[in-house]
VEXFI-86991 format. One record per residue (C-alpha): residue in three letters; x, y, z. Coordinates in steps of 0.02 Angstrom, whole numbers, plus 50000, padded with zeros to 5 digits. Each point is the difference from the previous one (the first is absolute). Layout:
REM residues N
alaXYZ ...
REM end
This chain:
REM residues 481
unk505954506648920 unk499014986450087 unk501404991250049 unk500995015450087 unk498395002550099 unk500214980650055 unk501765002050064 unk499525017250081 unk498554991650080 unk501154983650036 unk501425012150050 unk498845009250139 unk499574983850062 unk501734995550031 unk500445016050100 unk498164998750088 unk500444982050053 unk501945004250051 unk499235017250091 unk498844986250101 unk501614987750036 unk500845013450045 unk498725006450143 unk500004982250049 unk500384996750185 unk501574987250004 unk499464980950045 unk500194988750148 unk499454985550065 unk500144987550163 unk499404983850033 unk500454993150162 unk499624985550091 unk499015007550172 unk500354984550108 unk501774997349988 unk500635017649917 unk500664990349851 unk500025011449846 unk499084992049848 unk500265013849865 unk500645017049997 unk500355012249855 unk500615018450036 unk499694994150189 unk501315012450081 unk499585015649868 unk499455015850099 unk498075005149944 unk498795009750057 unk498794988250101 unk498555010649994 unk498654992850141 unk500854987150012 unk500885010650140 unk498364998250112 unk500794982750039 unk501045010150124 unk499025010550054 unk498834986350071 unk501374989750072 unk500645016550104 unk497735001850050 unk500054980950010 unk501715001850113 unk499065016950097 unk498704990550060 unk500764982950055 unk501235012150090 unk498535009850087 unk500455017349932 unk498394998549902 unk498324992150018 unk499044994249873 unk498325010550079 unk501215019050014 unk499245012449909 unk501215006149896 unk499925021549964 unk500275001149790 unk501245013949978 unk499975013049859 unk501494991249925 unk499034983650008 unk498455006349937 unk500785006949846 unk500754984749925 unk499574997749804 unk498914983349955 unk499804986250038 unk499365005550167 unk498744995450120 unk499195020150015 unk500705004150166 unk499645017950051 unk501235012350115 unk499534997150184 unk498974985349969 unk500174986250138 unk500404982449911 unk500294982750102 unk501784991449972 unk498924986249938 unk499215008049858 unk501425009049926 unk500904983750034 unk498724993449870 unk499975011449881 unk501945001349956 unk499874981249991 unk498554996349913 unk499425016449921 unk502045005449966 unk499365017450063 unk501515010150027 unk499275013850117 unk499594983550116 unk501904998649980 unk500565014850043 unk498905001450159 unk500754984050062 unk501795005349973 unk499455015850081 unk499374990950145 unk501364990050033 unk501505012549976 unk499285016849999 unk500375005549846 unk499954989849809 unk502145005649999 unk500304990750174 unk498904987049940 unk501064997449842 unk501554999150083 unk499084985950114 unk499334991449868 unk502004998449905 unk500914995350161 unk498664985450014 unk500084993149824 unk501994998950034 unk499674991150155 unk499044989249895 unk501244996849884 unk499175011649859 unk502095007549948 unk499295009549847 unk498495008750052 unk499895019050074 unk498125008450039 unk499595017449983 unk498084999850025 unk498694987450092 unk499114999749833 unk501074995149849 unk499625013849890 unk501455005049892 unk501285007550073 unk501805002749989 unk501184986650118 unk498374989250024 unk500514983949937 unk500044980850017 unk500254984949904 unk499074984249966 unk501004991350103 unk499745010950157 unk498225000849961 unk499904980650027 unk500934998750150 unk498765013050078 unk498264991849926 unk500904983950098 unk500405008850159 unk498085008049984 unk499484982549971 unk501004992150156 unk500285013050151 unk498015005449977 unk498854984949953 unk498745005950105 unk499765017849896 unk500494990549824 unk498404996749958 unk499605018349951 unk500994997549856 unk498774986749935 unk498515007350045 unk498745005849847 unk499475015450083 unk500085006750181 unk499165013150101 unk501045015450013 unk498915009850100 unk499565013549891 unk499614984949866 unk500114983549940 unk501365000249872 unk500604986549884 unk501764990349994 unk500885007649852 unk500504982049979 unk498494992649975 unk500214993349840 unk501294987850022 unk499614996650164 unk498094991849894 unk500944992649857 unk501394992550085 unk500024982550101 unk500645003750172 unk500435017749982 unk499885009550162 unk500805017949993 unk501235010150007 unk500115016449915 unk499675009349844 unk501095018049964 unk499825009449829 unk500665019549951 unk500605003049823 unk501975000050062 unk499774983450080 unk498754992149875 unk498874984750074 unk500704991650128 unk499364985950133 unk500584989450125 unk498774984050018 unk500194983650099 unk498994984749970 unk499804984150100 unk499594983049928 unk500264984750120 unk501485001750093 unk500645011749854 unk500265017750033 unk500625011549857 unk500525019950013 unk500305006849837 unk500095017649933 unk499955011449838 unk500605019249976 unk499785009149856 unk498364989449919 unk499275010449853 unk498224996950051 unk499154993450145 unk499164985149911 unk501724995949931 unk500945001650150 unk498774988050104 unk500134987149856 unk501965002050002 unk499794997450189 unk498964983349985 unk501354995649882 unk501265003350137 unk498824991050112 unk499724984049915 unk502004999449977 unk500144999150188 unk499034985950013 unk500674989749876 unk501825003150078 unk499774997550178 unk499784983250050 unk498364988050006 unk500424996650199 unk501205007850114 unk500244985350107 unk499434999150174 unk501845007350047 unk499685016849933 unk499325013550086 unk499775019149909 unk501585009750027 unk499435014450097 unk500615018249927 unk500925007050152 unk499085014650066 unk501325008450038 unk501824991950077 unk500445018949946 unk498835008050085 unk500514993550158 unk501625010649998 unk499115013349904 unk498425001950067 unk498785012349901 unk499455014150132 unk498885013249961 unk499675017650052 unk500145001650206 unk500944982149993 unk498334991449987 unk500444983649921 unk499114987049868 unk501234986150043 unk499344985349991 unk500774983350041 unk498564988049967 unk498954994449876 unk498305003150010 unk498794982050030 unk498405007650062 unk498855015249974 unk500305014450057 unk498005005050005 unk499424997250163 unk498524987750027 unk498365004750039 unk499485000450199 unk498475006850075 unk500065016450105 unk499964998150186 unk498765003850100 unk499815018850047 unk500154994950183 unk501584990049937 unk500975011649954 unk499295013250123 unk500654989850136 unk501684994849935 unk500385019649964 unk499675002650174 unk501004987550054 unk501585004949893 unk499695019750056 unk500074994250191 unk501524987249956 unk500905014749906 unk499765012650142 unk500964988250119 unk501314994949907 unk500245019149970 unk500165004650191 unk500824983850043 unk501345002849874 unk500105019550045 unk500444994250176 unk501344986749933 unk500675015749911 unk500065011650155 unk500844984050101 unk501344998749872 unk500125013449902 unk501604995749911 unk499694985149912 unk498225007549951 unk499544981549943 unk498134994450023 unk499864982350076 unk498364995249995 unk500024983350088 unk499455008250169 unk498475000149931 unk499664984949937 unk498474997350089 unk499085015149928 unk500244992649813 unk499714983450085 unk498355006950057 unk499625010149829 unk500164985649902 unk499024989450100 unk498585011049985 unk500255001749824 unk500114982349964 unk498454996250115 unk498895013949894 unk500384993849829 unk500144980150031 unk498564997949909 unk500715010449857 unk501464987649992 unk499184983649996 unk499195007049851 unk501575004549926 unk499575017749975 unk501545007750086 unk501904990250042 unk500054994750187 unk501555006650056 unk499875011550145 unk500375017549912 unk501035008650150 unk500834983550083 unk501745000149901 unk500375017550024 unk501164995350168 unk500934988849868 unk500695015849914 unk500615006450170 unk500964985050065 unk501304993649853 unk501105010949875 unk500334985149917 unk501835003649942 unk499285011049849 unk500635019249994 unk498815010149886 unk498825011650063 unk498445007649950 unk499935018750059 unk498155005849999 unk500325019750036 unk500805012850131 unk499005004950125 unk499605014450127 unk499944987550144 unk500174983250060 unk498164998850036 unk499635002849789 unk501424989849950 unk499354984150109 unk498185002749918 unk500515000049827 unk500864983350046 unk498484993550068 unk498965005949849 unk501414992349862 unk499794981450117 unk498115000649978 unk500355005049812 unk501234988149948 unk500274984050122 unk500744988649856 unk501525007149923 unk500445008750182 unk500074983150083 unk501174999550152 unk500785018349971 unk500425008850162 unk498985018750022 unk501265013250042 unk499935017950033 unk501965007349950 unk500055018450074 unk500725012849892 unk500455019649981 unk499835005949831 unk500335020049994 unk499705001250179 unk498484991749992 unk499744984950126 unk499154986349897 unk499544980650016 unk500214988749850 unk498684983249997 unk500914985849937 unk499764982149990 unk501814991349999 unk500424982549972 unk499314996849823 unk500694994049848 unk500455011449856 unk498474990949907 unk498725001150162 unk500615019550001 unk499575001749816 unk498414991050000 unk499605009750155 unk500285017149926 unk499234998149829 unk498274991850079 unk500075016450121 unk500425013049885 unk498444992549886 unk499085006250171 unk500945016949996 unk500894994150129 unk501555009350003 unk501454986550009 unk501925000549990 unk501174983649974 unk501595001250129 unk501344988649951 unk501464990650130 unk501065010850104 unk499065016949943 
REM end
């Protein structure tokens, strides 16, 4: 009797134990050598999983890629939709309407792994968590990432969101190398995310391991634990990553495993010959480049070597700025009239020259320069004269043919002052375009179109994306249209 009670009890064990394997979320792991891309270790490397948070790696390289490009800042106030708001945990507590910075929800998904900080960003960027997706997919395939396809911002389960191990690394390494100036968030022990400090859901290893600095935890029940971390010892730098650990104590010691295998494979010195091969950001991208909504574009063709928070400068004096406003207002006024009289002498061409009156931005920036000298030897502001290269945009089309159309207009007169405004707004990526006014009839309706011509397809991009982050209306005109 005793012993049939054993071998039920033993018997239940068994199918307890095989109904436990069975829920088990499959296993994978990475180990890569971040320097030189050399993989170390793999094991179920290219099997599809479910990724979990480990998905918020994307998500901050497209906020990351947002803000380098100018169609975020890291100050916006972002307004936390319903969809946003709703998100299950882990979350941050974001409310519907609330007003969030870029910079805090940038936080949170990275250190806090809050997934309604996710979903605002994608939101942000694309409009809507779908066109975010669809982003986020065509950039891990420029990235060389063949096997992974998002549906959400987040990583919560969900059907067709999947990546591999192998994906995962090459992303924690492109994280690691297009963005060092944001990559410390992924090593930091707790940030403030505006609402509240929150702590790194890596934390653990992060303490207990030698030279661990990031990246990314992700857990759900489909996807088990999961974690991409990088480490740095000497001149050593290892990626390596686990899906499908059972707990999250066993998957960071399975990790440090991983870890301490990298090191002991790659080798004691690289030689003074060797420099890090750089992950490409994107040799695809430049034939494919990812546009969103209103052909606002996160290209990005550089990587990032300074930050992009500006540095602290004292205000001007009140009389300052009083008298440079002044000055600009008066400036403005005469360009206006002197380029509505160019107009009415020529009325076909309808292009603005500006160099007739070089003397009045001579004068303005004399003034301008003489009032804030002081300012300048005390490095508070940059001396360049703010108005004086404005006749270089006139006076060269430089053998470029893109074209950045600002609007259609009612009349010449509103057409030439947007220009003006857009020069004063953005000098930089607008350098040497020509201003012209293109009449037009649009369903009988006479109308003037503001365009700067003589950029190149990047300029026009950059161009756009910083003014439609101004709600700036702006449309990209190719060659020949």
């Amino acid at each position: 009797m005793h012993l049939q009670v054993i071998r039920g009890l033993v018997l239940v064990a068994i199918i307890s134990c095989l109904g436990t394997l069975a829920k088990a979320a499959p296993y994978a792991a990475f180990v890569m050598d971040a320097r030189t891309g050399e993989v170390l270790h793999s094991r179920n490397a290219d099997t599809r999983l479910h990724p979990a948070s480990l998905t918020k790696m994307m998500t901050l390289y497209m906020a990351f890629k947002a803000v380098e490009s100018g169609h975020l800042t890291l100050d916006q106030k972002v307004k936390i939709s319903r969809n946003a708001a709703s998100e299950p945990p882990s979350k941050l507590g974001l409310r519907s309407g609330m007003r969030v910075k870029v910079r805090h929800l940038i936080r949170a998904a990275a250190v806090k792994s809050a997934n309604d900080a996710a979903t605002a960003l994608g939101e942000a960027i694309a409009g809507s968590e779908v066109k975010f997706t669809a982003l986020m997919t065509a950039q891990a395939k420029a990235l060389g990432m063949k096997r992974t396809t998002f549906r959400n911002a987040h990583g919560l389960t969900a059907r067709g969101h999947l990546s591999t191990a192998r994906d995962m690394s090459v992303l924690g390494r492109h994280l690691m190398y297009d963005f060092p100036d944001y990559y410390n968030l992924f090593s930091r022990r707790n940030t403030d995310a505006g609402l509240r400090t929150v702590p790194n859901t890596n934390r653990r290893l992060l303490a207990n391991y030698k030279g661990a600095d990031g990246i990314k935890t992700g857990y759900t029940n489909a996807a088990g634990f999961n974690l991409v971390s990088s480490a740095q010892r000497g001149n050593k730098r290892i990626i390596a990553t686990v899906f499908g650990g059972r707990t999250s104590r066993t998957r960071n010691a399975r990790v440090a495993e991983l870890l301490d295998m990298g090191f002991n494979r790659t080798p004691k010195s690289y030689g003074s010959d060797t420099v890090p091969a750089r992950p490409s950001r994107g040799t695809q991208l430049e034939s494919a480049t990812l546009v969103l909504p209103n052909s606002i574009s996160i290209k990005s063709s550089r990587v990032v070597t300074y930050s992009p928070s500006p540095k602290y400068r004292p205000n001007f004096d009140k009389a300052i700025i009083i008298m440079a406003s002044i000055v600009r207002e008066d400036l403005e006024a005469e360009i206006l009239a002197s380029a509505q009289a160019s107009i009415a002498r020529n009325p076909a061409s309808h292009i603005s020259l500006l160099a007739p009156i070089g003397s009045i931005i001579k004068s303005e920036s004399t003034i301008v320069n003489t009032v804030t000298k002081a300012h300048i030897q005390r490095g508070y502001i940059e001396p360049t004269p703010y108005l004086s290269r404005i006749i270089t945009r006139s006076t060269n089309e430089g053998g470029v043919a893109w074209s950045v159309q600002l609007g259609a207009y009612k009349n010449a007169y509103e057409a030439e002052k947007m220009l003006l405004r857009t020069v004063y707004a953005d000098l930089a990526s607008l350098e040497g375009a020509f201003h012209k006014i293109v009449p037009a009839t649009v369903n009988g309706r006479h109308l003037y179109r503001a365009r700067f011509i003589g950029v190149s397809e990047e300029a026009a991009l950059k161009a756009c994306s910083r003014l439609r982050a101004r709600n700036q209306p702006c449309t990209i005109i190719g060659p020949g249209a």
